[in-house]
C-alpha positions in Angstrom: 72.3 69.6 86.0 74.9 68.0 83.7 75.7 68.6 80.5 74.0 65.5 78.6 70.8 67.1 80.8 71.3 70.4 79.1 71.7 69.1 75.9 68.5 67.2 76.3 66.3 70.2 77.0 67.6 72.1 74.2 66.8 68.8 71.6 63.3 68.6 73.2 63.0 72.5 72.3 64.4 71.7 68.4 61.7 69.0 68.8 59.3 71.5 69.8 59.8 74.3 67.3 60.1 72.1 64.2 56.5 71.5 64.6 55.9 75.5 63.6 56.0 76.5 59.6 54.2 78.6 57.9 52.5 75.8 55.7 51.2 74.3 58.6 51.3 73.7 62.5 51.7 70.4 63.0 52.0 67.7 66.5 54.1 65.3 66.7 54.0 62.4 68.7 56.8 62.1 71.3 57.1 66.4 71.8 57.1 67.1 75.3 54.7 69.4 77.0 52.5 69.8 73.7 49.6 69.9 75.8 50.8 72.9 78.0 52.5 74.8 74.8 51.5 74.3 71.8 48.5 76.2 71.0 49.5 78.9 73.2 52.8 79.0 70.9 50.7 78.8 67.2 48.6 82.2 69.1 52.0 84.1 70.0 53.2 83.4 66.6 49.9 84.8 65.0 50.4 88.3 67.8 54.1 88.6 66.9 53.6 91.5 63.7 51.2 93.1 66.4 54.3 93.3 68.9 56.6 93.7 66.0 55.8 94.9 62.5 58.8 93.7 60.7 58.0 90.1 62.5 55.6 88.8 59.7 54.7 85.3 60.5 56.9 84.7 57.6 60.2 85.8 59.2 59.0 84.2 62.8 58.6 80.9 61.2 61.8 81.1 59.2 63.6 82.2 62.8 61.9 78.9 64.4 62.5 76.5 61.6 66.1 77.6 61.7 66.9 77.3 65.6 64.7 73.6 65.4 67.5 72.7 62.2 70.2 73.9 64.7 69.0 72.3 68.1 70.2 68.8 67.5 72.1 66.3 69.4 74.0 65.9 66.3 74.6 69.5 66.6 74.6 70.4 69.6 77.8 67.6 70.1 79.5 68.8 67.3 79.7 72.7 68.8 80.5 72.0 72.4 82.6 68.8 72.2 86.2 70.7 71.8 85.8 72.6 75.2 85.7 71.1 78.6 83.0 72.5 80.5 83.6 70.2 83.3 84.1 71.8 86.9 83.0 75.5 85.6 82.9 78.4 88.2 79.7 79.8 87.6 78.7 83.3 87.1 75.7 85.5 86.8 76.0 86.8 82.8 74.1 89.9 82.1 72.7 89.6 78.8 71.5 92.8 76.8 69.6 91.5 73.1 68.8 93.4 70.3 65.4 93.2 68.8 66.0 93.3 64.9 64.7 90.4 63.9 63.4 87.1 66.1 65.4 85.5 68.9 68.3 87.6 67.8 70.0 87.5 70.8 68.9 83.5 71.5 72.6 81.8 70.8 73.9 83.9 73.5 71.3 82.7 75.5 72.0 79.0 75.1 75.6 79.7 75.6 75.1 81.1 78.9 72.8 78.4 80.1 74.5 75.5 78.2 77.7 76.3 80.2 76.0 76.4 83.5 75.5 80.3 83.9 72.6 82.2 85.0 71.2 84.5 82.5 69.9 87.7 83.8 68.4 88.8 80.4 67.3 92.2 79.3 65.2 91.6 76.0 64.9 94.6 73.6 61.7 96.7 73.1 61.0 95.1 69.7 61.5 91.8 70.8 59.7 90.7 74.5 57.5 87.3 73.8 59.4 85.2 72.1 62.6 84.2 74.7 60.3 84.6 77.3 57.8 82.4 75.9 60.3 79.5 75.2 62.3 79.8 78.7 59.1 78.7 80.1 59.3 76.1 77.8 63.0 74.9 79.2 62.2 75.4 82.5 58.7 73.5 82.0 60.7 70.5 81.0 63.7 70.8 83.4 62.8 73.0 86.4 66.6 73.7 87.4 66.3 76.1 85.1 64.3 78.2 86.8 67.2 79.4 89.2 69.0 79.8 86.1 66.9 82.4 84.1 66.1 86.2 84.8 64.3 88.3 82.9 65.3 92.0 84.4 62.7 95.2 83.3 64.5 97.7 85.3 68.6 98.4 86.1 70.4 95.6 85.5 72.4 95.0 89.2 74.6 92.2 90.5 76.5 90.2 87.5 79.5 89.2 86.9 79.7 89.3 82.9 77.7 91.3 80.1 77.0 90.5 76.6 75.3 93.3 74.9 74.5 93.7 71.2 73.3 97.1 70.0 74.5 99.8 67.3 78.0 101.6 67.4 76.4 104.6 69.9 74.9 102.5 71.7 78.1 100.2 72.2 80.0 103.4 73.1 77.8 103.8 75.9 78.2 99.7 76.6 81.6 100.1 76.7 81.9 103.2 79.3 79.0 101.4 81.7 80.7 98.1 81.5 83.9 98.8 81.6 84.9 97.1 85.0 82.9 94.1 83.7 84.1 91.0 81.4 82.3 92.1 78.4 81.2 91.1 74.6 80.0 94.5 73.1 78.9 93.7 69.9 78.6 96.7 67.2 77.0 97.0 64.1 77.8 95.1 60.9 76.7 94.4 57.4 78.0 91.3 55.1 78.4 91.5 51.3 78.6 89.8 48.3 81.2 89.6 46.0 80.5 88.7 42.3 82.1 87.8 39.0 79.6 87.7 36.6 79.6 84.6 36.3 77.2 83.2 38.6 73.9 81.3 37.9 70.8 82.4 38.1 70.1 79.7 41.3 72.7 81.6 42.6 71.3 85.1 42.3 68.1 83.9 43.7 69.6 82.5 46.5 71.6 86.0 47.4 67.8 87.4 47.1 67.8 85.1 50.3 70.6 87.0 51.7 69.2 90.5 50.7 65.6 90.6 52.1 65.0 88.0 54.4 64.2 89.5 57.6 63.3 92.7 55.3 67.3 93.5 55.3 67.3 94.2 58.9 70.0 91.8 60.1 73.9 92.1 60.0 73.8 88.7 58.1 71.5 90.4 55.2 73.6 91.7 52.1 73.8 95.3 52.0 76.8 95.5 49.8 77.7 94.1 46.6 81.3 94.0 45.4 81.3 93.5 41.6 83.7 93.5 38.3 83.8 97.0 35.6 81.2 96.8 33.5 79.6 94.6 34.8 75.5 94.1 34.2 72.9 94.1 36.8 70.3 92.6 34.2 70.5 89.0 35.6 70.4 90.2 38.8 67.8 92.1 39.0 65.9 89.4 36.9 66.5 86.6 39.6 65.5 88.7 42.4 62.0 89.2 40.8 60.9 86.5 42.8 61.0 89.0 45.5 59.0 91.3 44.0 56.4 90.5 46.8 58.3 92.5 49.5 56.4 96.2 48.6 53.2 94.5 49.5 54.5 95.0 53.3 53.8 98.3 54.1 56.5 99.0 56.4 59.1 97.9 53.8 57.2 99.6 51.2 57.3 102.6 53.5 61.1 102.8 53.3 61.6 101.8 49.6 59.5 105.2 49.1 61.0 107.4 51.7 64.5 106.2 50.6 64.0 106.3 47.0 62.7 109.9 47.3 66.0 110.8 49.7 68.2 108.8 47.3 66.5 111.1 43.9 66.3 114.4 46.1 70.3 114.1 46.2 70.6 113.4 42.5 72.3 110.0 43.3 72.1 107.2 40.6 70.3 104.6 40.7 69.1 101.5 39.3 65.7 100.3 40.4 63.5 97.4 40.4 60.0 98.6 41.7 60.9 97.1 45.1 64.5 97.9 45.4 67.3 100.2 44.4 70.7 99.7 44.4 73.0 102.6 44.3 77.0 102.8 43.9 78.4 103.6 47.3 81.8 103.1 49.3 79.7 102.3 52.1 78.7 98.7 53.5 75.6 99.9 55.6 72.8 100.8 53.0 69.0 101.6 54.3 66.1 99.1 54.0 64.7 98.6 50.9 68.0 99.7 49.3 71.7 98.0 48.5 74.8 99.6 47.5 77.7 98.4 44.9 81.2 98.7 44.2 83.1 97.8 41.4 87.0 96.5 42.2 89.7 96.1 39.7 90.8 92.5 40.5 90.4 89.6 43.3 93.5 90.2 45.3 93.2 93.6 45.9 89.6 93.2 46.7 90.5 90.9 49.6 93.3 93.0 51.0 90.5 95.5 51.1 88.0 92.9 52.8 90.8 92.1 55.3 91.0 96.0 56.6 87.3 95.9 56.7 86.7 92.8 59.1 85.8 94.6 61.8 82.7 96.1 60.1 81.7 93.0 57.8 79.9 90.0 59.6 79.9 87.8 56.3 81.2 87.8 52.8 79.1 85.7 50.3 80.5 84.3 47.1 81.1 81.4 45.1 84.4 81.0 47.1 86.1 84.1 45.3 87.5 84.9 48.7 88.5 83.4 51.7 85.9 82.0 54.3 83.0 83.2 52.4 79.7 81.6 52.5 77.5 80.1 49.8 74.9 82.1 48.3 71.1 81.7 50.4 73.1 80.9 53.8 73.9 83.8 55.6 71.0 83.4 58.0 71.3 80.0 58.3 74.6 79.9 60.4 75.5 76.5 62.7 75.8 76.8 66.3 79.6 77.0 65.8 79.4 80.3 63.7 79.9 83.1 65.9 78.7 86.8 65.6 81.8 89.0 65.1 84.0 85.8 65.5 84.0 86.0 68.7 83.7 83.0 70.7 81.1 83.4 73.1 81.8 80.2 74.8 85.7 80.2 75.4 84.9 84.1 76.5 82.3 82.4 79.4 84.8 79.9 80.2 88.0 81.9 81.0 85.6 84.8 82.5 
């Protein structure tokens, strides 16, 4: 296959998914293999909270709508065009995906196949329909594929490379197994938001993005907030009312209770909402249903304390009070270019 083939497939699967929201399920002319797919996709969609409780139909259509955005030509061009992938050696890439929230572990999946690779994939427990289901989409529309995808239940044998995303135990166990192996052994991270006070309420609603999509289960989600003396969380908690529907899920309401009661039981101090607490903690990594704060002194030392950090923080949100942070409401909205940890995950299959 050559690239511009590649490329093609992956547009026809943007095509595909943008036909998927939660307002409706729509055909469009000109999708490919619509006949063969698409009502068996619209059912999978419906089954994903039974496979998954966190995957609300929701979260799955926000997942799809966001990879259709990303699968572009425009895109697509954009992200590969500043590496040569001509004349590529290619190798057998073990990929091991977390299951936090839907088709986690997908960009690794494109890089591995957009660069040639076979993909010997080994999906996590709390995610096993969705790749699968849209691999046989791929390989539906450009057969080659097929001798370029693996889905392995048992011991992963025979690669050359491994990608594996899980938490900091089990990435201590990655990095023993793997150890004669090219890796990418991706810990856990959090991001956080840094704040002034002065900050709009559009933008405090949009960081209520950044908190609870995916129900805080991602290492894009806020679970920190870095924030002025004396400063008040009145507006803040008033713009993330329009959240206030997360307790009705009862797995998120489950945790909002249990950590509440943990959070009480210790005599912390909190500040709560009804659906979410927010505690002052030196820690980035706070539980479901819960957010921690600092409060720093000034700007400048606050960034020299980001910049020890980096290796735990995937994202910092702000309105550009520090370097390379994001805009509020687009943490899990990254392009094709943004990498998890920063690490390039195409140069690494390149020079692999």
């Amino acid at each position: 296959m050559t690239l511009e083939t590649k490329k093609n497939v992956f547009v026809a699967l943007g095509k595909f998914l943008s036909q998927f929201s939660e307002s409706a399920n729509t055909r469009k002319e000109g999708v490919l293999a619509n006949d063969v797919f698409f009502d068996s996709f619209v059912d999978l969609i419906k089954l994903s909270q039974s496979h998954n409780g966190w995957y609300t139909p929701e979260q799955v259509y926000f997942a799809l709508k966001s990879w259709a955005k990303a699968l572009t030509k425009e895109n697509l061009d954009t992200w590969l065009n500043t590496y040569n992938l001509e004349n590529i050696t290619t190798k057998k890439v073990a990929l091991i995906l977390a299951g936090n929230i839907p088709l986690v572990g997908f960009h690794d999946f494109l890089s591995v196949l957009i660069t040639g690779n076979h993909a010997l994939i080994k999906t996590s427990s709390n995610d096993q329909h969705l790749l699968p289901f849209l691999a046989k989409y791929i390989i539906y529309i450009e057969p080659e594929f097929g001798n370029k995808i693996t889905f392995i239940e048992g011991k992963l044998e025979n690669f050359d490379a491994v990608i594996a995303t899980g938490s900091n135990n089990t990435a201590r166990y990655f990095e023993y197994y793997f150890k004669d192996k090219p890796s990418i052994i991706r810990k856990s991270r959090n991001s956080v938001a840094v704040l002034n006070g002065q900050e709009t309420k559009e933008d405090l609603v949009a960081l209520g993005e950044d908190i609870f999509r995916y129900f805080g289960l991602g290492c894009r989600n806020v679970s920190k907030l870095f924030v002025p003396k004396g400063y008040s969380f009145d507006a803040f908690f008033d713009a993330l009312f329009e959240y206030q529907d997360v307790i009705h899920y009862e797995k998120y309401a489950n945790n909002y209770d249990y950590n509440k009661a943990v959070f009480l039981m210790s005599n912390f101090k909190l500040l709560d909402n009804g659906f979410l607490t927010i505690k002052e903690d030196s820690s980035h990594a706070s539980p479901i249903s819960s957010v921690f704060y600092e409060y720093y002194d000034d700007l400048v030392t606050l960034e020299q304390k980001l910049d020890l950090e980096a290796e735990n923080l995937q994202c910092i949100v702000s309105n550009n009070l520090t370097k390379n942070s994001i805009v509020f409401g687009q943490t899990q909205q990254p392009n094709l270019w943004d990498y998890a940890d920063n690490i390039d995950t195409i140069s690494f299959l390149l020079i692999t």
